[in-house]
N, C-alpha and C positions, 0 to 999 in steps of 0.2 A: 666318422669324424664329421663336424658337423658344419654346411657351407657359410663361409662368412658374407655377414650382407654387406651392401652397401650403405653407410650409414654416417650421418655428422650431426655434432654435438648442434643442442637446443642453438640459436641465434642468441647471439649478447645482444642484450633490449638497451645496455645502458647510454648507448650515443642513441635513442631515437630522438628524435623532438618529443619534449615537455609536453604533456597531455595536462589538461584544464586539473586540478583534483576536485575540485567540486565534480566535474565530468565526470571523473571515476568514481566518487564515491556515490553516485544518483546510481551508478548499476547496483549497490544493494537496496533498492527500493521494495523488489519483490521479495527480499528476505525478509525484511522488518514491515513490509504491510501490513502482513497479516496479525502485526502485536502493537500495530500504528498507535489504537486506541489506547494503552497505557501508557506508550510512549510519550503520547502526547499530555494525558492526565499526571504522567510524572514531569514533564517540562512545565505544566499551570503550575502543579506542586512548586517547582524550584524558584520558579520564579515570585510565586506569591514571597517564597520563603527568603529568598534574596531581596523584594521590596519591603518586607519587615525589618530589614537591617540601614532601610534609608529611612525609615519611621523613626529611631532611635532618637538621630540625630534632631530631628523635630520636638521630642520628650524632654530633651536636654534642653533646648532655647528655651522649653516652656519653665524648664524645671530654674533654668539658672535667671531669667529675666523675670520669676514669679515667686515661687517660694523662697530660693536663696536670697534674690534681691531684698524679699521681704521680712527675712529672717521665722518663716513660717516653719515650723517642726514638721505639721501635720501635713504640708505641701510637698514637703520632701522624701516623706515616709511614703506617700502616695505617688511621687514620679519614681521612688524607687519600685515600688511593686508593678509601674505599668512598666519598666524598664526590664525586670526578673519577669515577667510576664510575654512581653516580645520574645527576651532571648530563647526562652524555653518552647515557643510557638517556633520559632525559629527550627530550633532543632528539633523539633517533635518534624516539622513539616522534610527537612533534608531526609531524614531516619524513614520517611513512608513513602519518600521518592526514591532511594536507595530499593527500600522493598520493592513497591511495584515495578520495578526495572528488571531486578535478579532473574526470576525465575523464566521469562519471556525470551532477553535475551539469552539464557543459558541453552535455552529452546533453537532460536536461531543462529548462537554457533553449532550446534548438533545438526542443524538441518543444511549447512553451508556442506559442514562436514560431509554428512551423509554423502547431499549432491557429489560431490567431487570426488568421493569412493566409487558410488555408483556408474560416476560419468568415468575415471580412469578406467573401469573394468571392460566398461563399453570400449575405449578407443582401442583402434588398429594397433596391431604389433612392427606397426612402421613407424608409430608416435614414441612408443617405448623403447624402439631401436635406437634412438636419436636423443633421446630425454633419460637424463643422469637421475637414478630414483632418488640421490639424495634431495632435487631440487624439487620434485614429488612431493617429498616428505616434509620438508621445510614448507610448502605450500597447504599441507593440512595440517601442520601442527601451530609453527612458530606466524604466519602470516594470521592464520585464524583467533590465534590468539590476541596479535593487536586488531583485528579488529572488534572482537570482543569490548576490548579496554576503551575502544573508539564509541561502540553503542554504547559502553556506560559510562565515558563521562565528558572526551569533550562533543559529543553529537549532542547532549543537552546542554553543555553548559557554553559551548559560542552561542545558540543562542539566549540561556538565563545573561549571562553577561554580557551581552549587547543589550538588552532592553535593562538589565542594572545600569549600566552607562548611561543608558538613552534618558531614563527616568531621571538619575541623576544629575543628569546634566541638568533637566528642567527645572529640578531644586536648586539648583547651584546660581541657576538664572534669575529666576523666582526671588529667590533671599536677596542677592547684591548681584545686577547682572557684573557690572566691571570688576567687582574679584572672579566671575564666573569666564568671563574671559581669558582671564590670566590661567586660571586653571585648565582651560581646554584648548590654548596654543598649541600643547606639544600635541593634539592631535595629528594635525595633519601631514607633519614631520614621521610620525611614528605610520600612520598608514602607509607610506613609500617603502620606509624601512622595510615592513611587513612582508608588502609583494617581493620586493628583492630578497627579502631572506625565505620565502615560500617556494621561491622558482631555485633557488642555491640548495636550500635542506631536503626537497625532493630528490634532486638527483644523487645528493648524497646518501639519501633511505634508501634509494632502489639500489645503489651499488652493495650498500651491505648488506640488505637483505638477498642479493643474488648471491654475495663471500657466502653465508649462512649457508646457501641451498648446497655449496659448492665446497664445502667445510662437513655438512653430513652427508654427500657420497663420499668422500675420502674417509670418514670415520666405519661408515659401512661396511665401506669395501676393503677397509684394514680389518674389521671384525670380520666379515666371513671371510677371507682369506689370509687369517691368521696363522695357517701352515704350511702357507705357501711364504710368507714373511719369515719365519721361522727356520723352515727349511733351508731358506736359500740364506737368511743371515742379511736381510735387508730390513733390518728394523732402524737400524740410524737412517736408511736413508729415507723409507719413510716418515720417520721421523722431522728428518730433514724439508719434506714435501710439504710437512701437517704444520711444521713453523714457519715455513714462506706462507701459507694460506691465512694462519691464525694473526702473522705478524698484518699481512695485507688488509684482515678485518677491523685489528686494532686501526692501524692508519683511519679505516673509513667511519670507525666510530669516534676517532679522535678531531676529525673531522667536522663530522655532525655537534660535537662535544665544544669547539671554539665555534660552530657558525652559532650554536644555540645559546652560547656568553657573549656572542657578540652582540646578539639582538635583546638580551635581557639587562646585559649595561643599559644601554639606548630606554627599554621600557623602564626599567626603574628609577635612571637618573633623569629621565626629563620630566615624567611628573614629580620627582620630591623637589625636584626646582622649579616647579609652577606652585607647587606646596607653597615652600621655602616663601618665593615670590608674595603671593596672597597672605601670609599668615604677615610679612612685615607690613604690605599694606593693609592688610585690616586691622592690624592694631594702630596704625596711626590714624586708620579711621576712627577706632574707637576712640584713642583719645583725644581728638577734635571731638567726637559728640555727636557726629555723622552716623556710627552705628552701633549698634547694643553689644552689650558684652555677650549675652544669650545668641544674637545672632551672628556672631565670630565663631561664638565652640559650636553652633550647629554647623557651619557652612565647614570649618575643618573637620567636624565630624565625620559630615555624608562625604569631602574629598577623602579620608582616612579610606571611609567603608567603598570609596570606587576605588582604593590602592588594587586590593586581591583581583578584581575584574579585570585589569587594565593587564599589571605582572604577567596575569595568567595569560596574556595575548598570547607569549611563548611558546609557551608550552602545549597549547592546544593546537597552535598552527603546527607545532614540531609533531604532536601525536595525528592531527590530521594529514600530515604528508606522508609518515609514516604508514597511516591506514591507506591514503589511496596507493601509494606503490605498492603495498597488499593485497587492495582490491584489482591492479592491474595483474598481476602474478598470476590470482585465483582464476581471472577473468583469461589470461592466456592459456590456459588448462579447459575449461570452460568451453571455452571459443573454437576447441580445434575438434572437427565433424566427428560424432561418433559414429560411423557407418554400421546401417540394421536395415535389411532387406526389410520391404513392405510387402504386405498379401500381392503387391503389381508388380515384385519384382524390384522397381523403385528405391535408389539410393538415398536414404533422407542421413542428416547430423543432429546432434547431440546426444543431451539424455534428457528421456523422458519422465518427468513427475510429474504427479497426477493428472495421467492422460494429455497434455501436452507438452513438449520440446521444449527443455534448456538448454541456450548458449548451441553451440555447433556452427552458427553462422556468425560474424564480429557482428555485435552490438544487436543479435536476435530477439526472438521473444523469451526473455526468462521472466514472463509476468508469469508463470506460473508454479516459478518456484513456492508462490505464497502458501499453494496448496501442499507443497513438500514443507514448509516449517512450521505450519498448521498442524500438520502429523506428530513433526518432533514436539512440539508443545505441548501437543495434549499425550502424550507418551503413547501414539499409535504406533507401528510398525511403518516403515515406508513400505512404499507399492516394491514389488520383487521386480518389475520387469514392463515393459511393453506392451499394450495388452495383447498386443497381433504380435509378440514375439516369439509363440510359440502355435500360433494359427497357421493349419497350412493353406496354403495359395491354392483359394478357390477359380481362378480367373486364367490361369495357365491349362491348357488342356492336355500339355504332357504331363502336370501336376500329378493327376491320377488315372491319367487313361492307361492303360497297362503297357508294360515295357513291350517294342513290338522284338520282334525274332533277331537275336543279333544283338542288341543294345544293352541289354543287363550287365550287373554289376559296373564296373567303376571302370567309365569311357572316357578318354583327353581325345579333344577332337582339336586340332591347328592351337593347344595351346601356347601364347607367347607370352612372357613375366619378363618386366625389368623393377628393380625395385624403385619408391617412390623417388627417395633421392639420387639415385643415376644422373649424372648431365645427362642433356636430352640429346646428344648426340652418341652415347652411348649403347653396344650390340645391346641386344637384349639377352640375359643369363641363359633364357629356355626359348626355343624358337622352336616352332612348327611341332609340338609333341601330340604325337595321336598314337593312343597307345590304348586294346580292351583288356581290362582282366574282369573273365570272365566269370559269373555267379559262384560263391563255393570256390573258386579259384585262388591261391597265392602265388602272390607274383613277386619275383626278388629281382631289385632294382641294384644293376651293378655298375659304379664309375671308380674313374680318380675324382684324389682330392681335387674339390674345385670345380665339377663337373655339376653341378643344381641340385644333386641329388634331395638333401635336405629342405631344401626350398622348395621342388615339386611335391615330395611329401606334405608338404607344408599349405597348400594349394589346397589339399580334399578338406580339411575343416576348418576350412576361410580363414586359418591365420593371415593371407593373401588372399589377394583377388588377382586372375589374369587378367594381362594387360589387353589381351587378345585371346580368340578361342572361344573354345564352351567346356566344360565337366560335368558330366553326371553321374547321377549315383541311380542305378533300376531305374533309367531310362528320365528322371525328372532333371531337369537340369538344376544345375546349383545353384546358381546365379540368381536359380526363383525363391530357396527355401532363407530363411533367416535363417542368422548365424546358430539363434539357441537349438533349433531345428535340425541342420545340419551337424552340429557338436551333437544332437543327441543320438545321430545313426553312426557318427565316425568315432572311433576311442582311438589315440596316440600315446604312445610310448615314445619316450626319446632317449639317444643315446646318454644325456648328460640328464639324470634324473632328478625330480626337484622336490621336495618333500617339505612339509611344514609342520610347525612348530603343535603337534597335535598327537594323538596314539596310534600305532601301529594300522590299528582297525579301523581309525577316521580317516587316513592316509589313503587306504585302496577302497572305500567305500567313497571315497568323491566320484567315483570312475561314475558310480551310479546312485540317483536320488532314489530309486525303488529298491535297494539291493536289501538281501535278507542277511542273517548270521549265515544260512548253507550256501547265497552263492560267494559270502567272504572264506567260506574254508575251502568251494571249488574254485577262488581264485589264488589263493593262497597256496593250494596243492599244485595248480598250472606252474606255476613259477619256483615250484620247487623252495618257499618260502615259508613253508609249515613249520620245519624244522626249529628253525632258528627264530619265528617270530612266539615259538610257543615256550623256548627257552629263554625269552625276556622275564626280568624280573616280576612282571604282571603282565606276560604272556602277550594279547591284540591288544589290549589294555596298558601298554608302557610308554608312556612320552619318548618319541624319538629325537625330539632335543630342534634348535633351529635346522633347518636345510639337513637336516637326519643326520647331522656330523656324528652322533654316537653310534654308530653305523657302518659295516665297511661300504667302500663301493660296490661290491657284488653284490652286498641286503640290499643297499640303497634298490639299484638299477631292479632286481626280481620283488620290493613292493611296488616299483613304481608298473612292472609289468602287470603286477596282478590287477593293479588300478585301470591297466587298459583293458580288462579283460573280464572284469567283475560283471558289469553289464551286456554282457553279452549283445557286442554291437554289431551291427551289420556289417558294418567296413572296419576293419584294425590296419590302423597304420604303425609300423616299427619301424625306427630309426637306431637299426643294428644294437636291438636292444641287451645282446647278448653276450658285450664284450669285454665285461667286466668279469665275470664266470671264469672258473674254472674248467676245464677239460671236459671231469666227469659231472659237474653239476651241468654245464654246456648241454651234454648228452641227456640228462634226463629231463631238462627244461625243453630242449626239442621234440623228443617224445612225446612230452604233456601237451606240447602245442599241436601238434600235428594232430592229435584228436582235438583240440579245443577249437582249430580251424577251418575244423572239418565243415562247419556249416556258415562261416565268415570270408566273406571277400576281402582281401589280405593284401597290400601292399608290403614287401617288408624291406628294407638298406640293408642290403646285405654287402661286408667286404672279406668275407672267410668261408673256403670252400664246404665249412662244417654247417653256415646259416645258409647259406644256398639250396643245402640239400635240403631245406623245409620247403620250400616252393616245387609249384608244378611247373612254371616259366620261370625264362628268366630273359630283363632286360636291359641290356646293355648300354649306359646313357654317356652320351661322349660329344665332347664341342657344346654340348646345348640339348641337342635333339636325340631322339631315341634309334641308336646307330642299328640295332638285331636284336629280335625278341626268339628267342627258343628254348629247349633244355636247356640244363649245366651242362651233359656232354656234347649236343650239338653246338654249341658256343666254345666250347675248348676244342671243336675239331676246326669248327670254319670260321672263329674269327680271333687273332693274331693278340688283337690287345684284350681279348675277355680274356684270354689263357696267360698272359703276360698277370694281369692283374689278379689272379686266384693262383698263380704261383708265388714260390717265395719271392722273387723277384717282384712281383705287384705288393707282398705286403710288405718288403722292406720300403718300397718304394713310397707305401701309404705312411 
């Protein structure tokens, strides 16, 4: 059984203080760097093509103060084609800013994406202890998407519609400044509005997009534990769980939904009442004789064509608050250290794309993500990895100077672990563990529940780091080797086995990138799993479905063992991989092993006098520390609670 950590849900962000969102959203600068230059040739586009819509209004003055006044046919025939000529310039110019955008940005949500796959796989199994995957999930699916929606349309068009304004305004001035007056009063009314409803609609995007995050773990974890809901007859009340969460999102979108009527009253009705305004006084301009009838329908014109500009304040500040609590999410992900041993040993954070560090430190250098969405544009493959992630450590001289007499295989010297989140006045789980098992050796590790066992397994292929201590493996300490390094000498099996949604023969060949077809059937014979994976309806070749739920527990747990055991690694760690088994498959899967361990230094959890008997020691882990290392029968003779615990009485007790 497997030790429980210590562990608390991600921090609620939504009472922080208000972050700037311009601030936020300047952190995607080295995504869209690298595709700046279209961006920017699509922003000339819109704009050109939005200042052809203040042209109009000028065509018109010409057309109504010249031809019409004049009763000319051919004058008018002629302002109609420069008129059908604009618009079409018009939209020819939107339809090639549309294009140049598509395929750039499509590029840079795939490279965002990427990033944040590659950067979750990189962090600690301290971060995912504490972090609900549906908030994961929601952070590379549904966040990435608006901000998707943010590169294509209001990131160009606050600024095409500020310089539509800006322009406009100057025509507006230009023609009659005092009707232009009247028209640009509800300015400065409406910018206040703005900030106030930017700082309110923020906090209301961050709260719902956290329900989201918080709405797909509970959808999750209703789907893979759907037999476990079943079984026990708690579907109302999940049910019950999934309508307080759905009801709670509606509130915060209904929310969002009146701040965003509140502020588009305000923008529509104060300019059609500067409208309103201008249109009574310029007609009694006009008829005084003060100003031309041409120059009334142009000046309502170009106000008309700044209505859409103005409206859209809205909606773009609503889609910009919306991106940057997006870009905050992505950037909380981002931001938390990927820890990856350096050739010195040396802790560094983040992830690395092309060849330099994303994120890992708050507000780091991710100027280089540009080179990771450069990739996804041009449809490369991203970089796999670190380039020293799998370089071994030239500069340690236990690195490779040979293990001396005594020190081989897998040594715990004064190791100490508390997990990250422990108050810090809390013992620590494993104290003072110094423990050899030696080359060739299996050593079976025996507690009660609750005793670290799990977590010190846990320790050899740096799902952890001690808190205190050293570990090594044939004499190089750990601490020197990077993690891909270290995962590639150590193979683990766990008690609770994890399989993905792939074919029986993709499943146990993850153990190993070199592995052939013959060491898939010598791992597959190990584990006593021949049998049954060759009576699949396509044999290695059969989709074993999500988390292998078509599966019993026993296939499950004996591919998941073959998987430790395909690569023929140096060190196997088991975490009582065998408890799922039957009696007589028990028996022949021991057997298989005890020759396949013959040349692997073997940690194995053992809680049943049947997996004990595979090890040459055994150690007996209690309080923390490692209480006696001997046989199974010198430990049922001299010590009180080994015997206790490999009797019935230990495993009713387990």
């Amino acid at each position: 059984m497997a030790d429980t950590a210590q562990t608390s849900p991600p921090p609620d962000r939504t009472d922080l203080p208000q972050r700037s969102a311009v601030r936020s959203l300047l952190r995607l600068w080295p995504f869209i760097r690298p595709v700046r230059a279209r961006m920017g040739t699509a922003a000339c586009v819109a704009v050109l093509a939005s200042c052809i819509s203040l042209v109009i209004p000028l065509v018109l003055k010409w057309l109504v103060d010249g031809p019409v006044a004049e009763r000319d046919p051919g004058g008018v025939w002629l302002g109609g084609a420069f008129l059908l000529l604009l618009g079409l310039a018009e939209a020819l110019l939107f339809g090639l800013r549309r294009r140049l955008v598509a395929r750039p940005l499509a590029g840079v949500e795939a490279a965002m994406r990427e990033a944040l796959y590659r950067h979750v796989q990189r962090l600690p199994v301290a971060f995912h202890d504490r972090w609900p995957s549906g908030q994961l999930l929601s952070r590379g699916t549904t966040d990435l998407q608006l901000l998707r929606m943010f590169f294509t349309f209001p990131l160009t068009f606050l600024l095409v519609n500020g310089v539509t304004i800006l322009v406009g305004a100057v025509i507006l001035m230009v023609q009659r400044w005092s009707l232009g007056l009247v028209l640009l009063a509800p300015l400065p009314p409406l910018m206040v509005l703005c900030s106030v409803f930017e700082a309110k609609y923020g906090r209301a995007a961050r709260q719902a997009q956290d329900q989201v995050g918080d709405l797909t773990t509970v959808v999750e974890e209703s789907v893979l534990g759907i037999r476990i809901i079943k079984g026990f007859g708690r579907h109302r009340s999940q049910a019950r769980s999934f309508r307080k969460l759905t009801h709670a999102l509606r509130t915060s979108e209904l929310r969002k939904a009146r701040l965003l009527a509140w502020i588009l009253v305000f923008i529509t009705a104060l300019p059609e009442l500067a409208i309103g305004g201008a249109l009574v006084l310029g007609s009694l301009q006009v008829a005084d004789g003060a100003l031309s009838a041409g120059t009334l329908v142009a000046f309502l014109s170009t106000a008309l064509a700044l209505r859409w500009p103005v409206e859209s304040i809205g909606f773009l500040l609503a889609m910009s608050n919306e991106a940057a609590t997006a870009t905050d999410r992505y950037f909380e992900v981002m931001d938390e250290p990927a820890v990856e041993a350096s050739s010195t040993g040396r802790e560094t954070g983040g992830v690395r794309v092309g060849g330099v560090r994303v994120g890992g430190i708050k507000g780091g250098d991710v100027r280089a993500a540009d080179a990771h969405a450069a990739n996804a544009r041009a449809g490369n493959a991203p970089p796999t990895g670190p380039p020293d992630a799998t370089a071994r450590p030239t500069d340690t001289p236990a690195s490779h100077s040979p293990a001396a007499p005594g020190t081989g295989g897998l040594v715990f010297s004064g190791v100490e672990f508390r997990y990250p989140d422990a108050p810090p006045d809390a013992p620590p789980l494993l104290k003072d563990i110094t423990l050899h098992i030696r080359p060739g050796e299996t050593m079976a590790l025996v507690g009660a529940t609750g005793s670290g066992k799990t977590t010190l397994t846990a320790l050899v292929p740096r799902l952890y780091d001690p808190t205190a201590g050293r570990i090594t493996l044939d004499g190089r300490d750990l601490a020197t080797l990077s993690r891909d390094e270290a995962r590639a000498l150590v193979a683990v099996a766990f008690e609770e086995p994890t399989l993905f949604s792939a074919t029986a023969a993709e499943n146990v060949l993850m153990g190993s990138e070199d592995a052939q077809d013959s060491d898939l059937r010598r791992a597959l014979a190990v584990a006593q799993a021949e049998g049954f994976v060759d009576a699949l309806p396509e044999g290695s070749a059969t989709q074993v479905g999500e988390q292998g739920l078509s599966l019993s527990g026993g296939q499950r747990q004996r591919l998941a063992l073959a998987r430790a055991v395909v690569g023929r690694p140096r060190f196997l760690i088991l975490d009582d991989p065998l408890s799922a088994l039957d009696v007589h498959t028990e028996a022949l899967v021991e057997a298989a092993l005890r020759r396949a361990l013959a040349a692997t230094t073997a940690l194995v959890v053992a809680h049943r006098p049947s997996t004990v008997l595979l090890a040459d020691r055994v150690a007996l882990l209690s309080g923390g520390r490692i209480a006696a290392v001997g046989t199974h029968h010198q430990l049922l003779r001299d010590h009180p609670e080994y015997a206790v615990l490999m009797s019935g009485e230990g495993e009713s007790a387990r």
